[in-house]
N, CA, C and O of each residue as an XYZ file, in Angstrom:
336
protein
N       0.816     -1.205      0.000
C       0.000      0.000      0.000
C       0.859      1.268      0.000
O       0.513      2.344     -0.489
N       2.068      0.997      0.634
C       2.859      1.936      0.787
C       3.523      2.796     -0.439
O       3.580      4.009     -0.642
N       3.946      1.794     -1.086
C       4.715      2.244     -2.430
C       3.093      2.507     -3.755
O       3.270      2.967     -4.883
N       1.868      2.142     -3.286
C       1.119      2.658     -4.502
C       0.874      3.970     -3.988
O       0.918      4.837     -4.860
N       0.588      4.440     -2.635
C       0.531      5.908     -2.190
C       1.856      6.993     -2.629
O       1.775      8.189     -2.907
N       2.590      6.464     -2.599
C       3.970      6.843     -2.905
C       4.020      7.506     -4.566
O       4.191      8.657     -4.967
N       3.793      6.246     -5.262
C       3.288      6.428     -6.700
C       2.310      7.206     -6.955
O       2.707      8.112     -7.688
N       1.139      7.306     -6.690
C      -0.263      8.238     -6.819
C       0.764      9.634     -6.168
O       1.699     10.057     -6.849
N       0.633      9.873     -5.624
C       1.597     11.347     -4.406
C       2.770     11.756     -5.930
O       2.943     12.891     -6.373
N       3.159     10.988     -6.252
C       4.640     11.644     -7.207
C       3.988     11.784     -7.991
O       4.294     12.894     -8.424
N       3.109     11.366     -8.634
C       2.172     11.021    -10.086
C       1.701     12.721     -9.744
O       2.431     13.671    -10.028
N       0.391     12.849     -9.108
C       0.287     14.188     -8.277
C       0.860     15.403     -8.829
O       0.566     16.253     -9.670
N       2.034     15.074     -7.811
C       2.589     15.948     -7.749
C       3.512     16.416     -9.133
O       3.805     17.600     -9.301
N       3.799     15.683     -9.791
C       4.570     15.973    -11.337
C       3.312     16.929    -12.156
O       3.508     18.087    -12.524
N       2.051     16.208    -12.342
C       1.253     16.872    -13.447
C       0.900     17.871    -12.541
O       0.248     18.593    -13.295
N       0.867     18.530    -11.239
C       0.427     19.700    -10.740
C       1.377     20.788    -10.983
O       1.111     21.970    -11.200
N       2.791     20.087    -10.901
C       3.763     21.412    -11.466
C       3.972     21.043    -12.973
O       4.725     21.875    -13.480
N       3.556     20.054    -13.897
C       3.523     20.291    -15.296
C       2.590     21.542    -15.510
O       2.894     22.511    -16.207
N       1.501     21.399    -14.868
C       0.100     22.531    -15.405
C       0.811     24.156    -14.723
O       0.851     25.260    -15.265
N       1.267     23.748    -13.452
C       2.107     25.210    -13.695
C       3.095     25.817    -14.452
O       3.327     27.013    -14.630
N       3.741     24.648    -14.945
C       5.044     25.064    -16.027
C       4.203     25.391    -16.996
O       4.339     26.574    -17.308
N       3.559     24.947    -17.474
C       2.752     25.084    -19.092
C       1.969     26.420    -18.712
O       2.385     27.342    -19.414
N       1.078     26.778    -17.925
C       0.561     27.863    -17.644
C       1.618     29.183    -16.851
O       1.183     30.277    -16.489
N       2.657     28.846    -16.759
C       3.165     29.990    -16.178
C       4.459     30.403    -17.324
O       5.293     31.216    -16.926
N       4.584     29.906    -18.550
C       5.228     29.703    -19.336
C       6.765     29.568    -19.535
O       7.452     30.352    -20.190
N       7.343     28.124    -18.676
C       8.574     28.254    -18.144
C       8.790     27.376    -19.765
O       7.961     26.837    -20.500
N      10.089     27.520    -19.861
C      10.623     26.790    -20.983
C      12.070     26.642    -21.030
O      12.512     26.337    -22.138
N      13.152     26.828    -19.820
C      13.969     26.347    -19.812
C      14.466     25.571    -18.179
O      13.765     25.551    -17.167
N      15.940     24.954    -18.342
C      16.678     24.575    -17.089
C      16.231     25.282    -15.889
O      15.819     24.686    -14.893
N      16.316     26.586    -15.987
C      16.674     27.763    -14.880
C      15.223     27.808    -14.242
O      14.917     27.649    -13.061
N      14.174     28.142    -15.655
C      12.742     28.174    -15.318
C      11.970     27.121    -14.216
O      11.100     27.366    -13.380
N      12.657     25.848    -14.569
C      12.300     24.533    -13.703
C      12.732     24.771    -12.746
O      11.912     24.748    -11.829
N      13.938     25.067    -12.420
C      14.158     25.028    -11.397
C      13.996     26.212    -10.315
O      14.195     26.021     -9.116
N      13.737     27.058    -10.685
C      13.298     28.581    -10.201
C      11.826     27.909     -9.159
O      11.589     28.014     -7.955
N      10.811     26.987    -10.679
C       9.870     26.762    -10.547
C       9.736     25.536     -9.159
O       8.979     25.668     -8.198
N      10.400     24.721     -9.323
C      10.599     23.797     -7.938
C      10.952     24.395     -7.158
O      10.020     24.626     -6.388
N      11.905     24.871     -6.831
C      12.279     26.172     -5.031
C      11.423     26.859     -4.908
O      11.549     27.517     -3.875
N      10.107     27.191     -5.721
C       9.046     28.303     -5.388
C       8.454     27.416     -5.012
O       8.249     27.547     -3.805
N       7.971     26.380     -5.473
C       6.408     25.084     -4.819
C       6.756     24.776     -3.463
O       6.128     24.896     -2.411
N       8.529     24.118     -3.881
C       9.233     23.646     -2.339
C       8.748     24.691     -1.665
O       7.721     24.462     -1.026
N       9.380     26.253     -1.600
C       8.976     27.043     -0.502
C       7.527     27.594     -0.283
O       7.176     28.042      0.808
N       7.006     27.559     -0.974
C       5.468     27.568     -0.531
C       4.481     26.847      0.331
O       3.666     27.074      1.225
N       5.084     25.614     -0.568
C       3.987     24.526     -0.027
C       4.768     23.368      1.144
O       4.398     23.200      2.306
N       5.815     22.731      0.522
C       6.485     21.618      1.283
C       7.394     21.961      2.433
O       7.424     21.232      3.425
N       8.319     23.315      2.315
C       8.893     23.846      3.626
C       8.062     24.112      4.464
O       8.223     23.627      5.584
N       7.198     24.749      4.270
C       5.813     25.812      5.479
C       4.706     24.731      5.776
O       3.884     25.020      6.645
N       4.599     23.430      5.096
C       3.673     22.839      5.887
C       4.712     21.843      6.548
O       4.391     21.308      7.609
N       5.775     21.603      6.052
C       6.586     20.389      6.853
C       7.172     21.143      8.096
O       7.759     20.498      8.965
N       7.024     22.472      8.189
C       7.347     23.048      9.206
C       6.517     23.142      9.894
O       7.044     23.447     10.964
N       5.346     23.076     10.044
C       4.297     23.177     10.710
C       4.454     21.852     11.830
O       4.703     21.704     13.026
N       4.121     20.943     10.549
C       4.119     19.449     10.961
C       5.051     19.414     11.993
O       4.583     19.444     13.131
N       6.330     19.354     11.859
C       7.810     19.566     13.085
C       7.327     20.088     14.378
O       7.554     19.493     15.432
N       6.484     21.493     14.294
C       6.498     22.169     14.811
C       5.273     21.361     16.257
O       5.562     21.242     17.448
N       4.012     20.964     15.600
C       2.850     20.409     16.106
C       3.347     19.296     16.819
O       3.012     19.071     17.982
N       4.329     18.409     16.016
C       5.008     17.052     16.076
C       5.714     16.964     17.129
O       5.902     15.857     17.633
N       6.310     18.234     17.739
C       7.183     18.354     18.640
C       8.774     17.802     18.318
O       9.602     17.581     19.202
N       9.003     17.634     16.879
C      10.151     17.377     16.637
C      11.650     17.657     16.980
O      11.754     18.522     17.850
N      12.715     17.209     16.577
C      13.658     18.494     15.958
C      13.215     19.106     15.075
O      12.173     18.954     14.437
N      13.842     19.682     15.022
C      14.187     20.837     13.652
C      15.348     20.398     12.552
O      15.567     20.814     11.414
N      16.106     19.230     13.485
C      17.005     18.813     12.534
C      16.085     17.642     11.174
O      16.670     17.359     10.129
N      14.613     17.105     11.485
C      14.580     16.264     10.949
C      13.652     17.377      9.718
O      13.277     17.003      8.607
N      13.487     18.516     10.200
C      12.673     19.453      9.407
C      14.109     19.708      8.500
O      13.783     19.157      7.449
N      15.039     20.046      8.354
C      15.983     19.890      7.542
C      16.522     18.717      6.696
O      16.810     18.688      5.499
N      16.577     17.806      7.597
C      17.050     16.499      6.550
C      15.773     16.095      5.211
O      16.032     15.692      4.077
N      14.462     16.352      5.777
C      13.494     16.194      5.129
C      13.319     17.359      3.747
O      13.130     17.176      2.544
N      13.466     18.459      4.494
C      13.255     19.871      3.532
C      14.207     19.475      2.306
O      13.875     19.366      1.126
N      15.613     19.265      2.939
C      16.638     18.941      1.606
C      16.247     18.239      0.410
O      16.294     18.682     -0.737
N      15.678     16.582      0.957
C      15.182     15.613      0.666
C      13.875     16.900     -0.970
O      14.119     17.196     -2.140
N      12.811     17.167     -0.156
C      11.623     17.714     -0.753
C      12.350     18.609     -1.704
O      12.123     18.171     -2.832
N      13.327     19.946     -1.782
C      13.677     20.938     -2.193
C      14.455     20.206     -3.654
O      14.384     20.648     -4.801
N      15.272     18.833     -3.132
C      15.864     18.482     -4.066
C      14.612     17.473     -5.250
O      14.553     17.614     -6.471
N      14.104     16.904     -4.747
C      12.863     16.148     -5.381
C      12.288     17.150     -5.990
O      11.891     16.892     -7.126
N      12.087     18.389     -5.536
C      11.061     19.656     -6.326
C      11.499     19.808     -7.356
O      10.913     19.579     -8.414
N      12.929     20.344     -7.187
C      13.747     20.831     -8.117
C      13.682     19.908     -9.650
O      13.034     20.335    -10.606
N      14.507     18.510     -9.701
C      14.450     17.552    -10.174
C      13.031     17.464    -10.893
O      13.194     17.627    -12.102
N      12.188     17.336    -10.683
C      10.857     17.051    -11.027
C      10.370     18.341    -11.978
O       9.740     18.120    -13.011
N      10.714     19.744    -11.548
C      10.544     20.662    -12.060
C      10.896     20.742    -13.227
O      10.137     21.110    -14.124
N      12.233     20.374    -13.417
C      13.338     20.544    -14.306
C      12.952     19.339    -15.167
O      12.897     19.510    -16.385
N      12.718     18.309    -14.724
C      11.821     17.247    -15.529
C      10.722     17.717    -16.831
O      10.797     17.701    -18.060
N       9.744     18.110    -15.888
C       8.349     18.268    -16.596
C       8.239     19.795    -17.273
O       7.147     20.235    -17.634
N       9.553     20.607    -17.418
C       9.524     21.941    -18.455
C      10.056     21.670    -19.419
O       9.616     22.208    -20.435
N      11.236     20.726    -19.558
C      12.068     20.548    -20.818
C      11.165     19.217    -21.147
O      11.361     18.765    -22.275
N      10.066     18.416    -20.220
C       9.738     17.430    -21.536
C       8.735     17.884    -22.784
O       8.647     17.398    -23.912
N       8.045     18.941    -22.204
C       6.787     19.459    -23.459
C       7.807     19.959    -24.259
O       7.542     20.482    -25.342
């Protein structure tokens, strides 16, 4: 169950920043990746910080994770502008 949630979640998440690349009209390297550090910091830093925060965590695991997300954003970004 684990790895089909996993799959559906990346699936997701790729065509939600394809429809922003295509609608925000990115079309190169730089654009993707501009475009992933903006989603990362919007959406995946500020709620995984939350989460930490509620969670009573460290803060160190809010970093190891953020890296993790920022670099996956990026990657994915940079993916889905240069494939159209």
């Amino acid at each position: 169950m684990q790895l089909a949630t996993g799959l559906v979640v990346g699936l997701v998440n790729a065509w939600v920043i394809a429809l922003l690349s295509l609608n925000l009209g990115a079309s190169s390297v730089g654009d993707g990746i501009l475009l992933g550090a903006l989603v990362w910091l919007g959406f995946g830093a500020t709620f995984k910080a939350a989460q930490v925060t509620f969670e009573r965590r460290p803060w160190a695991v809010w970093g190891i994770q953020a890296i993790h997300d920022l670099v996956a954003e990026v990657v994915v970004a940079a993916i889905v502008t240069l494939w159209r």
